[in-house]
C-alpha atoms as an extended CHARMM CRD file, in Angstrom:
* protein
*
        94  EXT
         1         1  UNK       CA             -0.9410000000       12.2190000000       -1.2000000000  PROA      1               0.0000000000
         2         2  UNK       CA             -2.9590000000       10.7650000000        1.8910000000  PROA      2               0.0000000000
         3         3  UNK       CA             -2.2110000000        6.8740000000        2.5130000000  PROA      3               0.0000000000
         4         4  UNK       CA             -4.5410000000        5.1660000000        4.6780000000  PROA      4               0.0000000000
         5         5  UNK       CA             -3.9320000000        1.6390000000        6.6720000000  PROA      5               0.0000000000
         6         6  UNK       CA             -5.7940000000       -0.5190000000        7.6170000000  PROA      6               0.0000000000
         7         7  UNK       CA             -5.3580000000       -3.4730000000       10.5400000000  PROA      7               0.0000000000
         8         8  UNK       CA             -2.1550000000       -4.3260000000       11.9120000000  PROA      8               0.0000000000
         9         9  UNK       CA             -0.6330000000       -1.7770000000        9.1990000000  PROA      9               0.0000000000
        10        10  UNK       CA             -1.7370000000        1.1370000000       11.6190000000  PROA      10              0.0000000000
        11        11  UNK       CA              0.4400000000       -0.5370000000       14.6110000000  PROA      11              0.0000000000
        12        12  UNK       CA              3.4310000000       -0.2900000000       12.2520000000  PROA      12              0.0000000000
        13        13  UNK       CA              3.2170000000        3.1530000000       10.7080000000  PROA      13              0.0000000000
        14        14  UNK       CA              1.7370000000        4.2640000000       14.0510000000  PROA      14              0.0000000000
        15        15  UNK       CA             -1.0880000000        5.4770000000       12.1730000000  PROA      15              0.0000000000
        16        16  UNK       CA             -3.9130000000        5.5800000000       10.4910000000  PROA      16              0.0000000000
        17        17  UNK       CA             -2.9410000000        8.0880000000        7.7170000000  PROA      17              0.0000000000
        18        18  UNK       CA              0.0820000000        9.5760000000        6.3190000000  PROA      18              0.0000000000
        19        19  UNK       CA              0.4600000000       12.4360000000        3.7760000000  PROA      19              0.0000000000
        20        20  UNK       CA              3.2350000000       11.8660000000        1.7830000000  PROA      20              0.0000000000
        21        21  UNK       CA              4.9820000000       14.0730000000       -1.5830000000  PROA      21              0.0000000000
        22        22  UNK       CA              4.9310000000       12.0890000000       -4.6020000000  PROA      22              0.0000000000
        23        23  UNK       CA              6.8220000000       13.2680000000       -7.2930000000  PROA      23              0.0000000000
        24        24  UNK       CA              5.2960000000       14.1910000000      -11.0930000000  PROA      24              0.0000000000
        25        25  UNK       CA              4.9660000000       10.4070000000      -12.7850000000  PROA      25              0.0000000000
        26        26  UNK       CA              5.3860000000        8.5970000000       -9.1750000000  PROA      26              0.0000000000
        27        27  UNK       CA              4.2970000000        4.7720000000       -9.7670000000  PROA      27              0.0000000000
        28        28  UNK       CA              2.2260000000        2.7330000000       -6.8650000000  PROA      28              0.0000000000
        29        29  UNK       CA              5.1040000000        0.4640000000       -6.9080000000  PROA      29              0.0000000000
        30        30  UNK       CA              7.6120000000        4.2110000000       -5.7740000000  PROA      30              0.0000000000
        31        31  UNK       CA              5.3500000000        4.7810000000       -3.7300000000  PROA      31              0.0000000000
        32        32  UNK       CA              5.5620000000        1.2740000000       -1.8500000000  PROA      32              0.0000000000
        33        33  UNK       CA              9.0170000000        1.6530000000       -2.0630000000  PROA      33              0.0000000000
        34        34  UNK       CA              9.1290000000        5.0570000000       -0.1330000000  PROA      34              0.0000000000
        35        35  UNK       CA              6.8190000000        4.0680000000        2.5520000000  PROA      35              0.0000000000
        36        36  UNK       CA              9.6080000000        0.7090000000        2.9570000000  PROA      36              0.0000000000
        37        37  UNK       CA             11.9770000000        2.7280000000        3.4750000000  PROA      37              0.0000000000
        38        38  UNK       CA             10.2420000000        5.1040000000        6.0840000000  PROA      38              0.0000000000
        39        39  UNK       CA              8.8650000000        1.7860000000        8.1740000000  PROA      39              0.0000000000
        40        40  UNK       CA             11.2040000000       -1.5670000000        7.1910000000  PROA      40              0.0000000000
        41        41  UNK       CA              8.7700000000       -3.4560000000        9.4990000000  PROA      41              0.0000000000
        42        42  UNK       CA              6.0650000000       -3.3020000000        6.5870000000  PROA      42              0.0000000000
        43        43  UNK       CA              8.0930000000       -4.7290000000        4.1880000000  PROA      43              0.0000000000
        44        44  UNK       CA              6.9620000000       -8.7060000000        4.8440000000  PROA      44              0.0000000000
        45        45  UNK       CA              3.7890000000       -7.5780000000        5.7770000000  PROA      45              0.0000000000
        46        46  UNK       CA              3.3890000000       -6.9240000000        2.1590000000  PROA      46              0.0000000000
        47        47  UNK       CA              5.6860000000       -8.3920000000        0.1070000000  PROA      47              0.0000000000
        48        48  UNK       CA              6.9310000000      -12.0910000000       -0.5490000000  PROA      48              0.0000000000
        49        49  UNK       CA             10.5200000000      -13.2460000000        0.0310000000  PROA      49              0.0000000000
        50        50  UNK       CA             10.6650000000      -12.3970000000       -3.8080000000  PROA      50              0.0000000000
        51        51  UNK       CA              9.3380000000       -8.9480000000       -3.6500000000  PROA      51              0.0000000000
        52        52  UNK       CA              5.6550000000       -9.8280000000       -4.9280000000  PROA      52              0.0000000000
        53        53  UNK       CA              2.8930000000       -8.1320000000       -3.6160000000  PROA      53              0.0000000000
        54        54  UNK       CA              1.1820000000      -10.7180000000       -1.3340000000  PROA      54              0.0000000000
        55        55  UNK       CA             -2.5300000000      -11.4800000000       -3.2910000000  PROA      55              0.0000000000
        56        56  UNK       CA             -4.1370000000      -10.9660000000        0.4030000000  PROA      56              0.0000000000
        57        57  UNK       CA             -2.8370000000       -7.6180000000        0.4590000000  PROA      57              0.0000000000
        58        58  UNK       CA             -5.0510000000       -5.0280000000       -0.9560000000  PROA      58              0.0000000000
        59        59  UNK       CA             -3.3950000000       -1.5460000000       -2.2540000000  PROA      59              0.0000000000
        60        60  UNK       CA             -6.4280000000        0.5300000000       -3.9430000000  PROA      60              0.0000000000
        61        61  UNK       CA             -5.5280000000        3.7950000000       -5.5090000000  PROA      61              0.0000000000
        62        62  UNK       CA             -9.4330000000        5.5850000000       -5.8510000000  PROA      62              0.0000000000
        63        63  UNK       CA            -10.5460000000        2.3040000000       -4.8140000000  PROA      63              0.0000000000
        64        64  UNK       CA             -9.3160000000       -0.0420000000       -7.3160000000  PROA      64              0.0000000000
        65        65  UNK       CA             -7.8450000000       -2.5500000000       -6.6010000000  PROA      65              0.0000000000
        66        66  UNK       CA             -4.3370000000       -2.4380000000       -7.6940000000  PROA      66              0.0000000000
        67        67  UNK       CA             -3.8670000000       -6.3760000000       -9.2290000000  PROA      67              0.0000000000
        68        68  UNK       CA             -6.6520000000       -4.6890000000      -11.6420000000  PROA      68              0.0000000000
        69        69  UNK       CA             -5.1370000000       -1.7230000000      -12.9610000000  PROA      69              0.0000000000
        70        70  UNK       CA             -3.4950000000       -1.6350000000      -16.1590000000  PROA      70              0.0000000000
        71        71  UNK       CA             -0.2090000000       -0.9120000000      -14.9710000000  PROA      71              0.0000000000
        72        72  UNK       CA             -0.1900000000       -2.7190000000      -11.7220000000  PROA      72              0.0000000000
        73        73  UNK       CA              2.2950000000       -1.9730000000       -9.4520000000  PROA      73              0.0000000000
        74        74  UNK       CA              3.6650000000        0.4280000000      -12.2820000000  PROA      74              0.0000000000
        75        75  UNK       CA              0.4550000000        2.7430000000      -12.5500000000  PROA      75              0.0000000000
        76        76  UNK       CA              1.6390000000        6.3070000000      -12.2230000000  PROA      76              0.0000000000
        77        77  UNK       CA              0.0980000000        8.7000000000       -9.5690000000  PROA      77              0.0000000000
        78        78  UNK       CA             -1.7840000000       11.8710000000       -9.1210000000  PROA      78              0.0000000000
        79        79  UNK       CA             -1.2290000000       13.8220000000       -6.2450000000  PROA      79              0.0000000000
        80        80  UNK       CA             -4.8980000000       14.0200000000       -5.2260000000  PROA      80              0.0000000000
        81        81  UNK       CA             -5.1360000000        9.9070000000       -5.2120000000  PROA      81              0.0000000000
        82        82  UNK       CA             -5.8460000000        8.2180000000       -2.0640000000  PROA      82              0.0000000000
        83        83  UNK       CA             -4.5150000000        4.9660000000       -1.2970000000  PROA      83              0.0000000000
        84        84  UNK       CA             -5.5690000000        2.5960000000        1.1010000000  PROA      84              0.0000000000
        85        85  UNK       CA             -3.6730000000       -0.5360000000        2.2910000000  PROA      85              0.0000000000
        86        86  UNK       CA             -4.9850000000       -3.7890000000        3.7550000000  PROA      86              0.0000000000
        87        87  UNK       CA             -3.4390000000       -6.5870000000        5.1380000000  PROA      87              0.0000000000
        88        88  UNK       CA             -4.9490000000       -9.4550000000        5.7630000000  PROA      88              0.0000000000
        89        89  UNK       CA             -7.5450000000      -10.0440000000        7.8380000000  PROA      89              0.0000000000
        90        90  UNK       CA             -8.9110000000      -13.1190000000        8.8710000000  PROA      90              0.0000000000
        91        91  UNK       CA            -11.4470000000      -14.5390000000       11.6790000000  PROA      91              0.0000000000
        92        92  UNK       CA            -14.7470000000      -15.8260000000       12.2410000000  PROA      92              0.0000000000
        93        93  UNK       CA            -16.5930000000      -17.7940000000       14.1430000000  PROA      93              0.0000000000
        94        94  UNK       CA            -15.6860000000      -21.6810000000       15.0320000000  PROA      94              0.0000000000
């Protein structure tokens, strides 16, 4: 499964894409898990001290937006999804 990030992400994974194995009936939220434990350093960037998905963090599987699937955080995978984390981004003009 290709997972692309976006931002800051891409300094923490070190890039831009990973391919990673998902097993049969893998959830978004396994998948999260597995890419924690792979890079620690991305846990705060997307969760909250309670483990909630920050709502300026945007996880799309096929380009939805995750907070609107069914299933959330518990919607199982395909192996041909792509996924595509954003942090936050912020800026503008004065």
């Amino acid at each position: 499964m290709r997972v692309n990030f976006y931002a800051t992400l891409r300094d923490i994974i070190g890039s831009k894409t990973l391919e990673i194995e998902v097993p049969p009936g893998a959830t978004i939220g396994q998948l999260l898990d597995d890419i924690i434990r792979m890079y620690p350093r991305i846990k705060p960037e997307l969760f909250d001290e309670t483990g909630k998905l920050y709502s300026h963090v945007h996880v799309f599987v096929n380009g939805r937006d995750v907070p609107y699937l069914e299933n959330v955080l518990d919607t199982p995978l395909d192996p041909s999804d792509t996924i595509n984390i954003f942090p936050a981004v912020g800026g503008g003009c004065e």
